[in-house]
GUZARO-202199 format. One record per residue (C-alpha): x, y, z; residue in three letters; residue number from 1. Coordinates in nm, 3 decimals. Layout:
REM GUZARO-202199
SITE;X;Y;Z;ALA;NUM
...
***
This chain:
REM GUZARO-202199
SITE;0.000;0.000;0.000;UNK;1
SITE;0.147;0.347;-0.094;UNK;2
SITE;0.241;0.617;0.162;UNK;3
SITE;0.026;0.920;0.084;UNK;4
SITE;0.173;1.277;0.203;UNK;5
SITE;-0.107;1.556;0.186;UNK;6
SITE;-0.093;1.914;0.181;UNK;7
SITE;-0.366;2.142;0.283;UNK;8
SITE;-0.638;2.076;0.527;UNK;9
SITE;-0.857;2.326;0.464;UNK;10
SITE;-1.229;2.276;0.408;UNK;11
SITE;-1.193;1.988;0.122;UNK;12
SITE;-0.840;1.850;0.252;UNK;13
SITE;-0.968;1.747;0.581;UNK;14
SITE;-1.258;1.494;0.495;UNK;15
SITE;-1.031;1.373;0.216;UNK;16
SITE;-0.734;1.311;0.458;UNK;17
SITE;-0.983;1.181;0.677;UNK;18
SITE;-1.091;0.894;0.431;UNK;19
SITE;-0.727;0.815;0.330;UNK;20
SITE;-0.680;0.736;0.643;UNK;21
SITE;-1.022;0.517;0.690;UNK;22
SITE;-0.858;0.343;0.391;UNK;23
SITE;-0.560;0.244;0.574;UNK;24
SITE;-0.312;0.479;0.395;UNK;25
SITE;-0.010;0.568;0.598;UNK;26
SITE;-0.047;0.951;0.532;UNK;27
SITE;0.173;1.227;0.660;UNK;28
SITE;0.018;1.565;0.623;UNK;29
SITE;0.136;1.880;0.602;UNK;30
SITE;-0.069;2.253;0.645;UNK;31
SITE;0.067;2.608;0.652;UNK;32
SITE;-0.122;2.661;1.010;UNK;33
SITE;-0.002;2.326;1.184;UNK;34
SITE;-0.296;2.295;1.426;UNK;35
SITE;-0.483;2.197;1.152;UNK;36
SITE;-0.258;1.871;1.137;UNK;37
SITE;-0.353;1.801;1.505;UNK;38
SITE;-0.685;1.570;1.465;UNK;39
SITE;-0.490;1.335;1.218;UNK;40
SITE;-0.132;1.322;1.357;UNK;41
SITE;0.034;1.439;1.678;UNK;42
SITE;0.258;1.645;1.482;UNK;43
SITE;0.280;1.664;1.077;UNK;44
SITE;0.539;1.771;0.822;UNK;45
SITE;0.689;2.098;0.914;UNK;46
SITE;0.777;2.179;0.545;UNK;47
SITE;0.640;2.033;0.205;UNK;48
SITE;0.954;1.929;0.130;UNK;49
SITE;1.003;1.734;0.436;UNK;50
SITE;0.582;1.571;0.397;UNK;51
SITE;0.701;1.488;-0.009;UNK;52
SITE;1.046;1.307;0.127;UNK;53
SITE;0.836;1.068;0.359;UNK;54
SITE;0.535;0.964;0.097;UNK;55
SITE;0.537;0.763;-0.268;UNK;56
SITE;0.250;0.968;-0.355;UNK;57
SITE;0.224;1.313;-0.293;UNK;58
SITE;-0.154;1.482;-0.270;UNK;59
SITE;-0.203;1.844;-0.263;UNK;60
SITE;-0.543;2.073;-0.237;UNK;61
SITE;-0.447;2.442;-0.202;UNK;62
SITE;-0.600;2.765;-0.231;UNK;63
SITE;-0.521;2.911;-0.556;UNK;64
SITE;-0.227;2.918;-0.799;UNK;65
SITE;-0.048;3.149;-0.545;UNK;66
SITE;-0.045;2.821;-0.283;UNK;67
SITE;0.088;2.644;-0.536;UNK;68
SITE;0.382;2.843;-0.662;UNK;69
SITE;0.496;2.875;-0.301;UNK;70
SITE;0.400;2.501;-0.218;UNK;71
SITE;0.572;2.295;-0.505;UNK;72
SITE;0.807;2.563;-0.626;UNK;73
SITE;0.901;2.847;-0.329;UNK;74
SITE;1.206;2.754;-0.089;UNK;75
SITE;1.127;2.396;0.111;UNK;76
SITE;0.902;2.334;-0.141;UNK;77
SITE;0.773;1.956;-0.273;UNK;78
SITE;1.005;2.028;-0.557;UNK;79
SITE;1.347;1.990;-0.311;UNK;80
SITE;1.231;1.688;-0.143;UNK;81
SITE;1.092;1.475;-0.440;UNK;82
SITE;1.249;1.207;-0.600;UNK;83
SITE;1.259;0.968;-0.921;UNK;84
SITE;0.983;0.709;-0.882;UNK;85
SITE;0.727;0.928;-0.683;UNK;86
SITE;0.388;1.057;-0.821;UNK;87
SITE;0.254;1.428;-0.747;UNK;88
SITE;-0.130;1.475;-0.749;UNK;89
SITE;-0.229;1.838;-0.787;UNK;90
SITE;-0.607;1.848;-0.647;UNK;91
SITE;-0.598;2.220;-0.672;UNK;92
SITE;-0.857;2.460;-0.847;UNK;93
SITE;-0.576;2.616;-1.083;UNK;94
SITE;-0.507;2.782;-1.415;UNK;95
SITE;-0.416;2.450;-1.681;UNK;96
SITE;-0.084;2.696;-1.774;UNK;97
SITE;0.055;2.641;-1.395;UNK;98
SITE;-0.044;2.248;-1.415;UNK;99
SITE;0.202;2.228;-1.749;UNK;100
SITE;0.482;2.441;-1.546;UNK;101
SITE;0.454;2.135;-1.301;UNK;102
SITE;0.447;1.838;-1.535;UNK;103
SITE;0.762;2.001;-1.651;UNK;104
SITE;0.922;2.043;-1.301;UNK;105
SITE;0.851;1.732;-1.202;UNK;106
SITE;0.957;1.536;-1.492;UNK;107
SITE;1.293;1.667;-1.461;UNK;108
SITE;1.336;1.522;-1.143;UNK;109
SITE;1.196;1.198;-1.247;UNK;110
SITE;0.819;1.227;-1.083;UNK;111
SITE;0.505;1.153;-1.274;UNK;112
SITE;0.251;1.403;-1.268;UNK;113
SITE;-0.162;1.418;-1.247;UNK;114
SITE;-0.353;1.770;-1.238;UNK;115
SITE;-0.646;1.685;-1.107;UNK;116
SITE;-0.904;1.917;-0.920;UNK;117
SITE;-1.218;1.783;-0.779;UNK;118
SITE;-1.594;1.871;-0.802;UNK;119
SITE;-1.781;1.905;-0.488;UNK;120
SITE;-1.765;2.096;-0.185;UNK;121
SITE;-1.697;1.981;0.232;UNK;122
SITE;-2.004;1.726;0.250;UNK;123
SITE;-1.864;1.552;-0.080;UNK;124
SITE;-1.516;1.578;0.039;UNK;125
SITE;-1.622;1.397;0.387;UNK;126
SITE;-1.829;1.152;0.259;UNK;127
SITE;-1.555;1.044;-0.067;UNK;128
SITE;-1.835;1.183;-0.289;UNK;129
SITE;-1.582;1.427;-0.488;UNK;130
SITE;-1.659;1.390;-0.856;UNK;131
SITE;-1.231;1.402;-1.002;UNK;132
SITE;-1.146;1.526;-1.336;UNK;133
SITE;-0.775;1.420;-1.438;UNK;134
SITE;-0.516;1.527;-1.694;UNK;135
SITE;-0.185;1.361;-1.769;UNK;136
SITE;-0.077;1.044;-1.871;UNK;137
SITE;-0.337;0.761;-1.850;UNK;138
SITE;-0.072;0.513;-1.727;UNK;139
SITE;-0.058;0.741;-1.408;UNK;140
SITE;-0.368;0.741;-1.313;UNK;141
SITE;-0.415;0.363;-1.284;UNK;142
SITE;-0.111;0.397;-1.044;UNK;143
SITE;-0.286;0.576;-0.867;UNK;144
SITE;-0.664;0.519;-0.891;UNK;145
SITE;-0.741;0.338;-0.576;UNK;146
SITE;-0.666;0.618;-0.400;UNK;147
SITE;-0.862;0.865;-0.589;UNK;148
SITE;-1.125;0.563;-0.553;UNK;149
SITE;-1.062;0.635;-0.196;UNK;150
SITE;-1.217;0.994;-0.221;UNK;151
SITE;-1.443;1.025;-0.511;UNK;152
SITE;-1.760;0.905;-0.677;UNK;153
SITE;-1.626;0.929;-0.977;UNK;154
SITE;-1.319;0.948;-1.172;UNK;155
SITE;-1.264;1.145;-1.541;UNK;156
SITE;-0.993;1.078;-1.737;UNK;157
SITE;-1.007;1.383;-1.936;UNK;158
SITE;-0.667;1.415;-2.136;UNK;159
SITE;-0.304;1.510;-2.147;UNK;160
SITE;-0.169;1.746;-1.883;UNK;161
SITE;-0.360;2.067;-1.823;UNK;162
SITE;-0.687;1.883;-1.924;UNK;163
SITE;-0.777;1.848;-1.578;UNK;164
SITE;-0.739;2.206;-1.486;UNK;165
SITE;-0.919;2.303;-1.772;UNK;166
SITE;-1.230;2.070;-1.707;UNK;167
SITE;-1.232;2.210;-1.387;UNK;168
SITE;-1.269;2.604;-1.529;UNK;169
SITE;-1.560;2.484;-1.737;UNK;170
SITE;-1.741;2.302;-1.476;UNK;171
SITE;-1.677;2.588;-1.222;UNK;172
SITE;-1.831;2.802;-1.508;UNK;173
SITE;-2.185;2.611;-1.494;UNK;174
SITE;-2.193;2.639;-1.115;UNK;175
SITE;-2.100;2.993;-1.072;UNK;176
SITE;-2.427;3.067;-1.380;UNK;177
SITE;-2.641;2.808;-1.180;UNK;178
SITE;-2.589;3.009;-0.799;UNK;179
SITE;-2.623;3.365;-1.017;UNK;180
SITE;-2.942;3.260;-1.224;UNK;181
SITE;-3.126;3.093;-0.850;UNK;182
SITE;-3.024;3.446;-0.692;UNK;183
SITE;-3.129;3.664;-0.998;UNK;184
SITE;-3.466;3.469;-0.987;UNK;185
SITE;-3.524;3.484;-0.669;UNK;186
SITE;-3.506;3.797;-0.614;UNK;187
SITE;-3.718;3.876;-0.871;UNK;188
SITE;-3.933;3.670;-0.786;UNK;189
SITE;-3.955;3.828;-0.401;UNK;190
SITE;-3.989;4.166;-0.573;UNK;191
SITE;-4.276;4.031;-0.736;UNK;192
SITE;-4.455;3.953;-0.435;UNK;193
SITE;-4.444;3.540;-0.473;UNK;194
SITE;-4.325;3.420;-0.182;UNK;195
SITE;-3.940;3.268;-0.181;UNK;196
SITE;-4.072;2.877;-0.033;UNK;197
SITE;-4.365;2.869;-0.338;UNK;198
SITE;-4.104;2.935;-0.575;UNK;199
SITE;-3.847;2.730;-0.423;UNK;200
SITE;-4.149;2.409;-0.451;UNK;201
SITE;-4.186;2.496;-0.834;UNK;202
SITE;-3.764;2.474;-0.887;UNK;203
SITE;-3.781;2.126;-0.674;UNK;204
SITE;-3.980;1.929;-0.977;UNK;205
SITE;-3.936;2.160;-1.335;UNK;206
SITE;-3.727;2.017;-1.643;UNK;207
SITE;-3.490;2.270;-1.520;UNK;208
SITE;-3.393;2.137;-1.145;UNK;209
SITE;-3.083;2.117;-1.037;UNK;210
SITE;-2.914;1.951;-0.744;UNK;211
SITE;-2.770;2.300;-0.728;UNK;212
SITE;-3.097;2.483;-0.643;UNK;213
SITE;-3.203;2.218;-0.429;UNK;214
SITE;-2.888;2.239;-0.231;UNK;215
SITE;-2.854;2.630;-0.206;UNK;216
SITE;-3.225;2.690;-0.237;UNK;217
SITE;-3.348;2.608;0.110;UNK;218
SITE;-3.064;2.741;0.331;UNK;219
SITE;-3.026;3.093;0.114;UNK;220
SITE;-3.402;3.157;0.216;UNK;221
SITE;-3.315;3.046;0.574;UNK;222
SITE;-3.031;3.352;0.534;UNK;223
SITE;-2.797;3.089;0.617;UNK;224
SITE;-2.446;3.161;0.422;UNK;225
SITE;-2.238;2.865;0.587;UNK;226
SITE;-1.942;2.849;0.392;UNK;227
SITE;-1.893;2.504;0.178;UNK;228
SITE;-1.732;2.712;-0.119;UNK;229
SITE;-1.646;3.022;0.027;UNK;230
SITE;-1.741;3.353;-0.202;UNK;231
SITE;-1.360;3.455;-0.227;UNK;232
SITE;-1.297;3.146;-0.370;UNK;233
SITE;-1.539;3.166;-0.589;UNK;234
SITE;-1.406;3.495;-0.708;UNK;235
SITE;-1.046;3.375;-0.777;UNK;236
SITE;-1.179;3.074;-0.993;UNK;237
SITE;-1.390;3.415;-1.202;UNK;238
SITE;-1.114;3.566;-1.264;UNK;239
SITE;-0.932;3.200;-1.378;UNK;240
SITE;-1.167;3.136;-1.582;UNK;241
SITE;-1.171;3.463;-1.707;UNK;242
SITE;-0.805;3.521;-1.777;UNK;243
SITE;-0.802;3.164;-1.986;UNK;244
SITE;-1.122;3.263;-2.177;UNK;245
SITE;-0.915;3.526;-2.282;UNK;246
SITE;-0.597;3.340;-2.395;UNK;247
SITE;-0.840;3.127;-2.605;UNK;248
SITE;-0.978;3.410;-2.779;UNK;249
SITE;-1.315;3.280;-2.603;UNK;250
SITE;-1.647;3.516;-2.543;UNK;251
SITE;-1.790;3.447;-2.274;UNK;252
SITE;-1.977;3.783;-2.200;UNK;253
SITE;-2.268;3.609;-1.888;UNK;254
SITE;-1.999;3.501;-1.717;UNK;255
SITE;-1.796;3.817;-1.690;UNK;256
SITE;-2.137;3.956;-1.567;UNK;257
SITE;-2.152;3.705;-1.306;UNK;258
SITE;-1.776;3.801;-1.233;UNK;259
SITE;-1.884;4.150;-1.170;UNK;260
SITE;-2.147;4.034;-0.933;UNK;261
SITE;-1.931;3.804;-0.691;UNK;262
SITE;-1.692;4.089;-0.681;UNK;263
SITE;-1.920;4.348;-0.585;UNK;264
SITE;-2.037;4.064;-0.301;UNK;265
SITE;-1.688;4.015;-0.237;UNK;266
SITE;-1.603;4.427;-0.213;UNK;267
SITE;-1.899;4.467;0.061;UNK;268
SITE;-1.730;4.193;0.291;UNK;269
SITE;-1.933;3.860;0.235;UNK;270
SITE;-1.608;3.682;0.081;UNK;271
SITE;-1.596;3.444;0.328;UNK;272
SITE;-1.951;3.333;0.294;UNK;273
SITE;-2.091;3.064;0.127;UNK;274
SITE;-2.053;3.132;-0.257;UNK;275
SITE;-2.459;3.159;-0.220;UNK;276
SITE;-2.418;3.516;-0.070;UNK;277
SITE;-2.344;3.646;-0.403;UNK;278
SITE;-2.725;3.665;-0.391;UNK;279
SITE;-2.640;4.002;-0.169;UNK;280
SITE;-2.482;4.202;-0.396;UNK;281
SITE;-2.806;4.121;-0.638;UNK;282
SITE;-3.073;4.198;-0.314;UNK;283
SITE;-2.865;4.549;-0.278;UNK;284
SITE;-2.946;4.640;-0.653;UNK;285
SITE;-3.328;4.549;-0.612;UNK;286
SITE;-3.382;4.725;-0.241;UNK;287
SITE;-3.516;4.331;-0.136;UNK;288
SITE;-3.434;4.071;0.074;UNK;289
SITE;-3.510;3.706;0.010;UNK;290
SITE;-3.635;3.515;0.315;UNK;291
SITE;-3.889;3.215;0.439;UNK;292
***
């Protein structure tokens, strides 16, 4: 059985970590604040470098591209302590340019490679219900496919490196339309006088439900903005998908409205609410609130 080191127990890494472990993977983890380490180990890595020298497979689910430049590549990083024979796992929401910059790193130093970033949010992380979409070589990810088994419902093989990533923009695309077309709607809808749980009963059985509105639906009328995907997050993956829209030469004009929505959200100081508060910055405009 492979030893599994994993970086970054925030909201997703910690139920993942958690079902590595109920797996029976020996797994060293590794956190920029160390009391997160503290439920799984009595002390973890103090440095990437030093989690990647103990593992054969090295898992990582950081913040943004940022995380990752300082992670893998900044002083202590994975980078010094890998070696020939090991395979990286990049689980990270990320731009697919920074995922070839990695296959390329690690390659020289002998490591296979994987980017692949997960659907789903901390329920689906806890429960292995994370939905992964994978780029690299195929070869790879049978190595390594009983772990992902270990954490997902599913498994996409969707290409050569950078694939991943990419699948990940375009998904991450649908959900941010899906949370900005329920808010939009509901608030008209409020404005119009129906009332937010009728409206909420006709979205539940329609040709156009979606596990989406169902999930958000009921706890945005409650006003209850518990962060699963926090709004700041759902910002920086905006402006990814944004910036590689653009290097495609790719219009994609409802989603740079949307963009300008979770920023204005963002601006008046819900970023680290659940992505669903965007539906704040759209309640401002109309001078309503949506509630049971």
């Amino acid at each position: 059985m492979h030893s599994i080191a994993f970086l970054g127990l925030g909201i997703m890494g910690q139920g993942m970590v958690a079902n590595l472990l109920k797996a029976g993977y020996p797994t060293t983890v590794w956190n920029r604040s160390p009391e997160r380490c503290l439920p799984f180990v009595a002390q973890g890595a103090k440095t990437p470098k030093e989690a990647a020298q103990a593992a054969d497979v090295i898992l990582y689910c950081l913040a943004d591209d940022a995380a990752v430049e300082q992670v893998v590549f900044g002083p202590s990083g994975v980078l010094e302590g890998v070696r020939a024979g090991q395979v990286a796992v990049n689980m990270t929401t990320q731009s697919p340019a920074l995922s070839l910059r990695e296959a390329a790193a690690y390659q020289a130093k002998g490591v296979d490679f994987l980017d692949a970033p997960v659907f789903g949010s901390k329920n689906e992380a806890a429960q292995a219900g994370l939905w992964i979409v994978v780029g690299g070589e195929r070869e790879v990810l049978e190595r390594v496919r009983p772990i992902l088994q270990a954490l997902s419902a599913s498994i996409h093989y969707m290409g050569e490196h950078g694939k991943g990533a990419a699948m990940k923009l375009a998904g991450n695309l649908i959900v941010a339309s899906q949370l900005h077309a329920l808010g939009e709607a509901m608030v008209l809808a409020t404005k119009a006088g129906l009332h937010p749980s009728d409206v909420l009963d006709v979205l539940r059985v329609t040709d156009f439900k979606s596990p989406i509105f169902e999930g958000v639906g009921g706890a945005l009328i409650a006003r209850n903005f518990e962060t699963y995907f926090a709004l700041k997050l759902m910002l920086k993956d905006a402006n990814l998908i944004a910036h590689f829209a653009e290097r495609l030469n790719v219009p994609i004009p409802a989603s740079a409205a949307i963009r300008e929505t979770i920023k204005a959200a963002v601006n008046h100081g819900w970023g680290e609410e659940n992505a669903s508060a965007l539906i704040k910055a759209l309640e401002l405009q109309a001078g309503v609130q949506v509630r049971a």
